[in-house]
Residue frames as a rotation matrix with the C-alpha (Angstrom) as fourth column:
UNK 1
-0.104 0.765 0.635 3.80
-0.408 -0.615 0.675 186.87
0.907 -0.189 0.376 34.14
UNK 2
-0.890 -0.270 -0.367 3.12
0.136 0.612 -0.779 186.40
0.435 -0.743 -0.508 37.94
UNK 3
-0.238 0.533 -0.812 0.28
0.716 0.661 0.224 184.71
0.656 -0.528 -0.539 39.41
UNK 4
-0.447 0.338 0.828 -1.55
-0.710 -0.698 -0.098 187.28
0.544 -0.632 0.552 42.07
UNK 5
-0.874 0.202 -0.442 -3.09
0.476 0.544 -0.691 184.99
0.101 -0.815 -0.571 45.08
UNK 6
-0.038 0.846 0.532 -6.41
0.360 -0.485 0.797 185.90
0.932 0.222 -0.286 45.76
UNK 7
-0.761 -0.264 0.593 -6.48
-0.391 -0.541 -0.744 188.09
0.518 -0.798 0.309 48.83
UNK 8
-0.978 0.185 -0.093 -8.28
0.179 0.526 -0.831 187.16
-0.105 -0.830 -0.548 51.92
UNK 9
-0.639 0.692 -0.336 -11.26
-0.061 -0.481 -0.874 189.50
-0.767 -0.538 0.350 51.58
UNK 10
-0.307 0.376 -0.874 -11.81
-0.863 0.277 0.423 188.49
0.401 0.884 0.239 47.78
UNK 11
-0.677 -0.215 -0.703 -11.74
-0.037 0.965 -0.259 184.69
0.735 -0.149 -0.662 49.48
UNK 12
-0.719 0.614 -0.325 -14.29
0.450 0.055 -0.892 185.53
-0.530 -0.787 -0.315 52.60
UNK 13
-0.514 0.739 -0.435 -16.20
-0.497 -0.670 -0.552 186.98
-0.699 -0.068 0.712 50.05
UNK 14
-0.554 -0.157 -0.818 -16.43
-0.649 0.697 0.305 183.60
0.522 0.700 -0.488 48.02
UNK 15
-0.912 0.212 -0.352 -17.41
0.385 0.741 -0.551 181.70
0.144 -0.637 -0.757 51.03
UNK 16
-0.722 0.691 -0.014 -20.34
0.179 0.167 -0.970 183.87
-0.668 -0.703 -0.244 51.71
UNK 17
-0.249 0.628 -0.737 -21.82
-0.968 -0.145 0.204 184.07
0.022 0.764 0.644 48.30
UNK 18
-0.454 0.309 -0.836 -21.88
-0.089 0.917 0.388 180.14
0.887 0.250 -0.389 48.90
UNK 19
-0.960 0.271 -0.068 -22.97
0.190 0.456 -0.869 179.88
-0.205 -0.848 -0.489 52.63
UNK 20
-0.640 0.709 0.296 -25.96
0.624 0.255 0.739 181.40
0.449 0.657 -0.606 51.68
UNK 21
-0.762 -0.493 0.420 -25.89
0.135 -0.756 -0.641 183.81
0.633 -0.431 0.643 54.15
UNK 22
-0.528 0.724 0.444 -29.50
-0.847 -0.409 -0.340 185.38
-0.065 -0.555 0.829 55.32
UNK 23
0.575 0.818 0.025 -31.46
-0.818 0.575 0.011 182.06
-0.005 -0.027 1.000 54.02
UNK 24
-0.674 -0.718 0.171 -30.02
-0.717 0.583 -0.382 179.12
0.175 -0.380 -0.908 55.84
UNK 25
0.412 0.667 0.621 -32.89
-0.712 0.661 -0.238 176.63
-0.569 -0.344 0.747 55.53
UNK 26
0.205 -0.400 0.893 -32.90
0.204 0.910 0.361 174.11
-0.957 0.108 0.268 53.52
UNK 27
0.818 -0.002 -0.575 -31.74
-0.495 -0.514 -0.701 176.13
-0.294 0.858 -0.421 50.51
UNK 28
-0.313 -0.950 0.005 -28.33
-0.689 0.231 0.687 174.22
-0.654 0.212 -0.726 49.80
UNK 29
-0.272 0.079 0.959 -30.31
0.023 0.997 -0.075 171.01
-0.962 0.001 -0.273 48.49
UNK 30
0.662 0.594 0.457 -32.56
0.619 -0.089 -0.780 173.02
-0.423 0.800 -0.426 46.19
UNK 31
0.791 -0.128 -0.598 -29.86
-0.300 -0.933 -0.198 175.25
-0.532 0.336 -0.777 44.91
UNK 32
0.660 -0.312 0.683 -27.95
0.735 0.457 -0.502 174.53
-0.155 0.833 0.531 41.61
UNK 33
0.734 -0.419 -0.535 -24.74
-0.210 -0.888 0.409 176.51
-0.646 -0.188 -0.740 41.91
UNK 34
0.543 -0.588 0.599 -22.12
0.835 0.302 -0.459 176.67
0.089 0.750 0.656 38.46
UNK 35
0.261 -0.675 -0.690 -18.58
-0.324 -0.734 0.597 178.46
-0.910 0.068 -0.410 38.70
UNK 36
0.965 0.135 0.226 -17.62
0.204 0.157 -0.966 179.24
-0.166 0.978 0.124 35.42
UNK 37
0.515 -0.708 -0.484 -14.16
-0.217 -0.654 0.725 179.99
-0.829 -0.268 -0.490 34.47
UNK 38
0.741 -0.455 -0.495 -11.94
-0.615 -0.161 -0.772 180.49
0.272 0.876 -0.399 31.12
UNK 39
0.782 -0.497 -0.376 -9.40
0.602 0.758 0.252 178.01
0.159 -0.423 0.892 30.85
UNK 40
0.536 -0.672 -0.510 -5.85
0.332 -0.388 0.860 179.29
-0.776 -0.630 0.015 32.14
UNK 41
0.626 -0.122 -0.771 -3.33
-0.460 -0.856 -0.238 180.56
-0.630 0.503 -0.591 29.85
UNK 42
0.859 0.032 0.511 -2.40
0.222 0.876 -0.429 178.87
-0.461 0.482 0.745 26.81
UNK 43
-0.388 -0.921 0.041 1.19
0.224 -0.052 0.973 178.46
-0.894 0.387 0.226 24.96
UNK 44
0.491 0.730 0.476 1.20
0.398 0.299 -0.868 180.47
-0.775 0.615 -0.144 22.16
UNK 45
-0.182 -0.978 0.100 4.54
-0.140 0.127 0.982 179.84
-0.973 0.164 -0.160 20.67
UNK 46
-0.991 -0.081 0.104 3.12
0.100 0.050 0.994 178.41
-0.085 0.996 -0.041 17.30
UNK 47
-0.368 0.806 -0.463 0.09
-0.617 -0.584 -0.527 180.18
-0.696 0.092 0.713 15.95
UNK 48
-0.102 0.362 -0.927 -0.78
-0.838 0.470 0.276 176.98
0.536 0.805 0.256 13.78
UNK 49
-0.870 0.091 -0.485 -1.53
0.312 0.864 -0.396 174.79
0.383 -0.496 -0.780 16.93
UNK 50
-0.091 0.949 0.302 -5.26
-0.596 -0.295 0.747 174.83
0.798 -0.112 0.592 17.41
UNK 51
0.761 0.623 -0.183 -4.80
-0.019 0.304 0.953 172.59
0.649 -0.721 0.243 20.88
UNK 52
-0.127 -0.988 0.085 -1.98
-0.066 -0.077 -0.995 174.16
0.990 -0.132 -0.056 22.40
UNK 53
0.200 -0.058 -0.978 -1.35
0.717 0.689 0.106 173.15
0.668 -0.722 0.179 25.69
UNK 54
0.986 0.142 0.084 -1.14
0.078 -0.850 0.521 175.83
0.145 -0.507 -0.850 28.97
UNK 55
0.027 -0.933 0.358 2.20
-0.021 -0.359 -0.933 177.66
0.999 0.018 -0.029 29.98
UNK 56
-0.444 -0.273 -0.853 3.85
0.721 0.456 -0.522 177.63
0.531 -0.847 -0.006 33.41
UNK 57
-0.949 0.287 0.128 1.76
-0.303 -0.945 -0.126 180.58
0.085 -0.159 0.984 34.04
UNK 58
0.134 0.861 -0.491 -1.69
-0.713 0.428 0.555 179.07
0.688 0.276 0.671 32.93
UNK 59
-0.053 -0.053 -0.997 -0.67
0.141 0.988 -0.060 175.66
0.989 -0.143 -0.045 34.96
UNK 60
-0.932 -0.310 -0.190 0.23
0.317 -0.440 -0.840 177.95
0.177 -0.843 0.509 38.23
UNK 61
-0.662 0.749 0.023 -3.32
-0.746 -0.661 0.084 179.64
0.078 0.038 0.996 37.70
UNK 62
-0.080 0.828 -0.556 -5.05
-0.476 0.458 0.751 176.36
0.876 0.325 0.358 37.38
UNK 63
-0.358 -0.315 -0.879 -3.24
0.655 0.586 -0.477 174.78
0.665 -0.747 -0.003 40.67
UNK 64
-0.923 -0.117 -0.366 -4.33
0.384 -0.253 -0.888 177.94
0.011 -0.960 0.278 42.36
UNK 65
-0.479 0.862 0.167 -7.77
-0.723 -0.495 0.482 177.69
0.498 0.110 0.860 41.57
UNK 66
-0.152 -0.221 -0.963 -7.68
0.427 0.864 -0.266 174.74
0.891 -0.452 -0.037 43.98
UNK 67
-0.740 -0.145 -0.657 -6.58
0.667 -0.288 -0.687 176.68
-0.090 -0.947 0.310 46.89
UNK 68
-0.824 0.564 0.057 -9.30
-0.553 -0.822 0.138 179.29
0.124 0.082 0.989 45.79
UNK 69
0.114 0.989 0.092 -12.69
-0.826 0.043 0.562 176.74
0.552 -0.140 0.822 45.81
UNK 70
-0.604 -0.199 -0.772 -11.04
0.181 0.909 -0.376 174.45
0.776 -0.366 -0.513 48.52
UNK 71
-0.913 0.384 0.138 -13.69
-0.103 0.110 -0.989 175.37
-0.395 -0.917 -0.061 51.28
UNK 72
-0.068 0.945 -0.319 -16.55
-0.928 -0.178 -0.328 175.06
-0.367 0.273 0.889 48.37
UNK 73
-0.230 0.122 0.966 -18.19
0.033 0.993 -0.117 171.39
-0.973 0.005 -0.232 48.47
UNK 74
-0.390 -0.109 -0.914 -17.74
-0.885 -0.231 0.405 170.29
-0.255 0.967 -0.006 44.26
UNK 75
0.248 0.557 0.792 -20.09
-0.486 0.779 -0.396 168.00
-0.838 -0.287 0.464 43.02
UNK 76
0.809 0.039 0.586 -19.20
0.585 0.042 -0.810 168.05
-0.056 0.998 0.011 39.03
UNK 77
0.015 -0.863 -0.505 -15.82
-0.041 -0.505 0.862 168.94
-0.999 0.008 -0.043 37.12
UNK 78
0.744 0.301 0.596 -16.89
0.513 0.313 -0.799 169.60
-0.427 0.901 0.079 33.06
UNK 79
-0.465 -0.715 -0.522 -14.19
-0.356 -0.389 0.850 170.83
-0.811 0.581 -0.074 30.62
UNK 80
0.826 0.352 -0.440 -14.22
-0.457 -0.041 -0.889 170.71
-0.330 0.935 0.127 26.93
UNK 81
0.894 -0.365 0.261 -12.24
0.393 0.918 -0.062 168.33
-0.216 0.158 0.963 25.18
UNK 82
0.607 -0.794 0.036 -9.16
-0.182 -0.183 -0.966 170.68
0.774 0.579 -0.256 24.49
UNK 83
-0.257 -0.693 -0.673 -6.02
0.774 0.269 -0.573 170.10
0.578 -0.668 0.468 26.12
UNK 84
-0.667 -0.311 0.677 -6.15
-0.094 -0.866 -0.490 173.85
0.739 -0.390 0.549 27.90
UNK 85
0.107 0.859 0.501 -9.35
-0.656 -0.317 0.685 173.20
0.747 -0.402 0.530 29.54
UNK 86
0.394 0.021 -0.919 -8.45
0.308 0.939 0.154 169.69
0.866 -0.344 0.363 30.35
UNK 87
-0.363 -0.902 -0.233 -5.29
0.573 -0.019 -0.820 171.12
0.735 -0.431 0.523 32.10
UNK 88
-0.565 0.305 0.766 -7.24
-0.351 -0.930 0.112 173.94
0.747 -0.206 0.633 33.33
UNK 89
0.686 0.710 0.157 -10.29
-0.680 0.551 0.484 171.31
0.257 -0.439 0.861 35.40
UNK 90
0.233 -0.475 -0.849 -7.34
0.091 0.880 -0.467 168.59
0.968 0.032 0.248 36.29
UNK 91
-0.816 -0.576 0.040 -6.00
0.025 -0.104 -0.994 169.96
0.577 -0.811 0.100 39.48
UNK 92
-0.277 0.951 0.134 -9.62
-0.849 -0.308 0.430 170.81
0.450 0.005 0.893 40.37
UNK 93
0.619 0.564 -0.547 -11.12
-0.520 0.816 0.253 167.29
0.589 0.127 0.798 39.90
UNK 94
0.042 -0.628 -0.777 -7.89
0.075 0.778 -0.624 165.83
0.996 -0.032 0.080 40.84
UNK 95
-0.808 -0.120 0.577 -8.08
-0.422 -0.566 -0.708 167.55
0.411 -0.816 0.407 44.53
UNK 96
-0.158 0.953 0.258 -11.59
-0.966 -0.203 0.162 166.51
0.207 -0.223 0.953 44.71
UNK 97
-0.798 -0.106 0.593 -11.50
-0.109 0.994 0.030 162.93
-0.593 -0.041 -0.804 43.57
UNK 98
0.035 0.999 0.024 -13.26
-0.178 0.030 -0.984 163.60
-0.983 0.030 0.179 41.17
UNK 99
-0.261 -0.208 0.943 -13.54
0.958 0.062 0.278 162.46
-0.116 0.976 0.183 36.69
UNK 100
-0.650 0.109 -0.752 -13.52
-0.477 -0.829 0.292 165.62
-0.592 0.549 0.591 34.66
UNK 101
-0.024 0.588 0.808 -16.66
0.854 0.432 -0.289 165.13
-0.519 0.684 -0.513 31.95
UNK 102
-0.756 -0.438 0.486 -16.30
0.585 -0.118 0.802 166.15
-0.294 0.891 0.346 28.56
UNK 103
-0.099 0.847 -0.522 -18.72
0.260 -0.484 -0.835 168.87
-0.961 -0.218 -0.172 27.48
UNK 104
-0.363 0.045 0.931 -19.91
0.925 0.139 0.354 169.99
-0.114 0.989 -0.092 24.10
UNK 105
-0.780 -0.064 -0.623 -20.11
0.414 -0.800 -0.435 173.59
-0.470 -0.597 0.650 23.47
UNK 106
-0.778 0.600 -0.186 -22.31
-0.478 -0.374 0.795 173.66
0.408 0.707 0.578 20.84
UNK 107
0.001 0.916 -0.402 -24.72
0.160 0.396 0.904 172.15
0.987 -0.065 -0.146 23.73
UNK 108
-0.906 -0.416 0.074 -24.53
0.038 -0.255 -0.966 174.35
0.421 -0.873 0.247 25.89
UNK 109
-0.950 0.293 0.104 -26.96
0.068 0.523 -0.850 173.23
-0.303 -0.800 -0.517 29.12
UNK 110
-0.584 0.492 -0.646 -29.15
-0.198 0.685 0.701 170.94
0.787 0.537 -0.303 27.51
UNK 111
0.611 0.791 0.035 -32.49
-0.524 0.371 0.767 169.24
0.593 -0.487 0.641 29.12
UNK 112
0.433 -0.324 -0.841 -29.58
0.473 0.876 -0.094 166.10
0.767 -0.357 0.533 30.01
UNK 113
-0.420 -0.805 0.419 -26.76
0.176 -0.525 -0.832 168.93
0.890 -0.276 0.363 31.20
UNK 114
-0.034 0.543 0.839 -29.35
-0.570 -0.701 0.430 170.13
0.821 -0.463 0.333 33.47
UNK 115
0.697 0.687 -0.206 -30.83
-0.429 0.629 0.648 167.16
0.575 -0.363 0.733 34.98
UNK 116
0.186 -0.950 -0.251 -27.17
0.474 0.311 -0.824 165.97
0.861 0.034 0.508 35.51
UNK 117
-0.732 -0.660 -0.172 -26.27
0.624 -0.547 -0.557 169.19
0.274 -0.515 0.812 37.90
UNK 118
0.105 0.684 0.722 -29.64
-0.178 -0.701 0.691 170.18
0.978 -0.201 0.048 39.54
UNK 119
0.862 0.192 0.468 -28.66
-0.355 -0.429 0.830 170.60
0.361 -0.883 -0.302 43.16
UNK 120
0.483 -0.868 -0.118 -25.10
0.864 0.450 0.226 170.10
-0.143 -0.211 0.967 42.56
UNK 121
0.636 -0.438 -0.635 -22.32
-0.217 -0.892 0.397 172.41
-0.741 -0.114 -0.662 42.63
UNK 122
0.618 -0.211 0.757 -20.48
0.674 0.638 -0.373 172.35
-0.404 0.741 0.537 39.58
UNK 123
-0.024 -0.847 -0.531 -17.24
-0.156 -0.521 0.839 173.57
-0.987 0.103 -0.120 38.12
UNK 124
0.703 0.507 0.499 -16.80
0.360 0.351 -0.864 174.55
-0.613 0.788 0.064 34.02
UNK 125
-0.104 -0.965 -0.242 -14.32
0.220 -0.260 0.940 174.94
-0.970 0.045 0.239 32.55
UNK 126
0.641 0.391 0.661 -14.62
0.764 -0.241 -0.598 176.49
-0.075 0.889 -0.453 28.95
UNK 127
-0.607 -0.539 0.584 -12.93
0.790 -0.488 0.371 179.42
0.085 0.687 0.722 26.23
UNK 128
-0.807 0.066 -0.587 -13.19
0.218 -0.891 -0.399 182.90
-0.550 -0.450 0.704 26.17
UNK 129
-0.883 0.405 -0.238 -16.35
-0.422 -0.461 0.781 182.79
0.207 0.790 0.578 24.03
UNK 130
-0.386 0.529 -0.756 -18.26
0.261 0.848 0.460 179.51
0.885 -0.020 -0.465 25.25
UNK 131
-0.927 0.018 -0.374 -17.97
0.360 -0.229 -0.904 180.89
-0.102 -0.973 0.206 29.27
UNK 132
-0.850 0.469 -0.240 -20.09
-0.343 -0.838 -0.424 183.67
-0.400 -0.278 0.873 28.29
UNK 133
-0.459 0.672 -0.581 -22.32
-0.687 0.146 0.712 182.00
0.564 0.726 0.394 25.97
UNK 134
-0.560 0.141 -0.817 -23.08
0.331 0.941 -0.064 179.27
0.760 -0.306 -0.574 28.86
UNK 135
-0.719 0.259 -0.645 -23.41
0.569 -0.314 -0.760 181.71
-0.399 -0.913 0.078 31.69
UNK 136
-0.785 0.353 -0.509 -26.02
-0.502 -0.844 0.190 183.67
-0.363 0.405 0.839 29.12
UNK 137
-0.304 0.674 -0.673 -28.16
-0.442 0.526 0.727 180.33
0.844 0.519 0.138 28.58
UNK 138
-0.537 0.163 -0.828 -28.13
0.773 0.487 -0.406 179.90
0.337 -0.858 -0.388 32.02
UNK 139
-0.748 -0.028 -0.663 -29.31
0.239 -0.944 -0.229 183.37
-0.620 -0.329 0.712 33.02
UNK 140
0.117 0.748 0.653 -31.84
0.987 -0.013 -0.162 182.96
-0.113 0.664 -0.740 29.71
UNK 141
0.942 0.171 -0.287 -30.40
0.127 -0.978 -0.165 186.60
-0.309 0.119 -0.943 29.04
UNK 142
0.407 -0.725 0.556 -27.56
0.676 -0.170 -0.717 188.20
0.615 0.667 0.421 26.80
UNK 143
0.992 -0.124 0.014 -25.64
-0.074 -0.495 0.866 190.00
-0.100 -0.860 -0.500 29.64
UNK 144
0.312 -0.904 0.294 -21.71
-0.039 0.297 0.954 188.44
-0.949 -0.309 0.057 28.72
UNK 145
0.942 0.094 -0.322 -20.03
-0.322 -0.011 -0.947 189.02
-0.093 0.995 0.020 26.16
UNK 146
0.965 -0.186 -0.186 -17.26
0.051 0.826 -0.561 187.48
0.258 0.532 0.807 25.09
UNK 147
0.573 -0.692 -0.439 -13.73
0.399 -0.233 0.887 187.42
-0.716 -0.683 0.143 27.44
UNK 148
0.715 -0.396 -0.576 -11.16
-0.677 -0.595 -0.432 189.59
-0.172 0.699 -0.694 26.08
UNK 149
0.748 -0.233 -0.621 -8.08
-0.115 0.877 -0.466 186.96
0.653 0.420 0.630 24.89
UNK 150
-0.327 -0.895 -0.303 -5.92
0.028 0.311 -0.950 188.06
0.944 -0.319 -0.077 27.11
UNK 151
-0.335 0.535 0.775 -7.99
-0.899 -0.428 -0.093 188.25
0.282 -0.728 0.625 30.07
UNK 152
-0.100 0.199 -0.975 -8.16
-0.070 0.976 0.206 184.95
0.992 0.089 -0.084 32.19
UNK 153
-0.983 -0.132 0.131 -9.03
-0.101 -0.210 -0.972 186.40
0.156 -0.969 0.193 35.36
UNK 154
-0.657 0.614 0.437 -12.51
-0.627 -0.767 0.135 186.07
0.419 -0.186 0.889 35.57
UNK 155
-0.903 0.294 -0.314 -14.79
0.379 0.888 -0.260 183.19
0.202 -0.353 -0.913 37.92
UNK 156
-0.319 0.943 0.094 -18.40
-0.622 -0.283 0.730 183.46
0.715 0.175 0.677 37.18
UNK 157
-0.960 0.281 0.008 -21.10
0.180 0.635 -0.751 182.04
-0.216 -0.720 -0.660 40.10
UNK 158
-0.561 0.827 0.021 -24.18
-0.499 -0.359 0.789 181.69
0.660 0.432 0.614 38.72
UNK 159
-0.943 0.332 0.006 -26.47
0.249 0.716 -0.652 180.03
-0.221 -0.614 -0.758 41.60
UNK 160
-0.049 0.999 0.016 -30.73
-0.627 -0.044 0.778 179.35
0.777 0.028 0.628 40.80
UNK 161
-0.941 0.302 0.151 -32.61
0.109 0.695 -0.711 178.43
-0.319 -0.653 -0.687 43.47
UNK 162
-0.167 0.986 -0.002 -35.96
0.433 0.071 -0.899 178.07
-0.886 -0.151 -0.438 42.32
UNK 163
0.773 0.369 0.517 -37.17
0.632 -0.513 -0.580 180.66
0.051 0.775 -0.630 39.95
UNK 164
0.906 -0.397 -0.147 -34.14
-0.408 -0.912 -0.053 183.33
-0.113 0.108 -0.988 41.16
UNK 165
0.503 -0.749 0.431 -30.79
0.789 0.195 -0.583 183.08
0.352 0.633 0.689 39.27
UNK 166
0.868 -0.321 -0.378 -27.90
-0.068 -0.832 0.550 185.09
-0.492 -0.452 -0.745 40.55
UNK 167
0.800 -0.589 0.115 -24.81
0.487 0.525 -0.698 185.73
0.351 0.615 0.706 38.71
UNK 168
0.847 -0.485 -0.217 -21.54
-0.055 -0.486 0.872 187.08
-0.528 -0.727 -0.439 40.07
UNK 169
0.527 -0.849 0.037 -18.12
0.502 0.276 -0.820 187.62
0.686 0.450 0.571 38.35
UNK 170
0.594 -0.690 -0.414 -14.96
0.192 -0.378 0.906 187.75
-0.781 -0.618 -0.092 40.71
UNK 171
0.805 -0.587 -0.082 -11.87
-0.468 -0.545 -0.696 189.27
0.364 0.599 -0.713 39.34
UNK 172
0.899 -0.429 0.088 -9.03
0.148 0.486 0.861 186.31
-0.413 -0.761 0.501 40.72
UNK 173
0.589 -0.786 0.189 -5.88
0.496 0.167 -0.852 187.74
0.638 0.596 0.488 39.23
């Protein structure tokens, strides 16, 4: 399978969902912005490995989600503890200088999770079930449903300033 680049106008439209566009005060400090994204595509050669590890496809997709949030300032790089995610939030973090931190999905954003990544920008890395279930406890609304399996194109932006929550899903295949 080959790897699509995100196009220029998908990419200038990334940048200004973060600049913040019409309200340029001092919104950046107060504003708690999480990209969500499914991990990349996993090897699934033997159907009796439950932490199979990503394919040169899936690894190519994670390196070029690098070149895709390299003009967006990352404060946080969370993954779940399987290998795919890991692999999936490495290039990421690694670009950044940043540690990847282990999440728990069955806690998804907790009182701590919160406190952790109010007015940070944070990357998540998560499965085709957990994404949606995070970006739906963030949002305090049932709006995502679960990614289809083969479907690893999708990069949620959920930004709250204050009381207003916004959610956005690009399409980066």
């Amino acid at each position: 399978m080959k790897i699509k680049y995100i196009s220029t106008t998908l990419l200038v439209l990334l940048l200004v969902l973060f600049s913040g566009c019409a309200k340029k005060t001092v919104e950046n400090k107060n504003t708690t912005t999480y990209i969500l994204v499914r991990h990349s595509e996993k090897d699934l050669s033997d159907p009796t490995n439950g932490n199979p590890n990503l394919t040169e496809a899936g690894k190519k997709r994670s390196e070029n989600l690098v070149n895709i949030l390299a003009n967006i300032k990352i404060d946080k790089v969370y993954s779940t503890k399987y290998a795919r995610t890991l692999q999936t939030a490495e290039p990421i973090a690694k670009d950044r200088n940043i540690e990847v931190t282990k999440y728990d999905p069955k806690k998804l954003y907790d009182e701590e999770f919160q406190k952790q990544t109010t007015g940070k920008t944070s990357v998540i890395v998560g499965h085709s079930n957990t994404t949606p279930a995070f970006i739906n406890k963030i949002i305090g609304q049932k709006k995502y449903d679960d990614i289809d399996e083969k479907d690893y194109s999708k990069l949620f932006i959920i930004k709250i300033t204050g009381d207003v929550i916004t959610d956005t899903v690009l399409n980066i295949d």
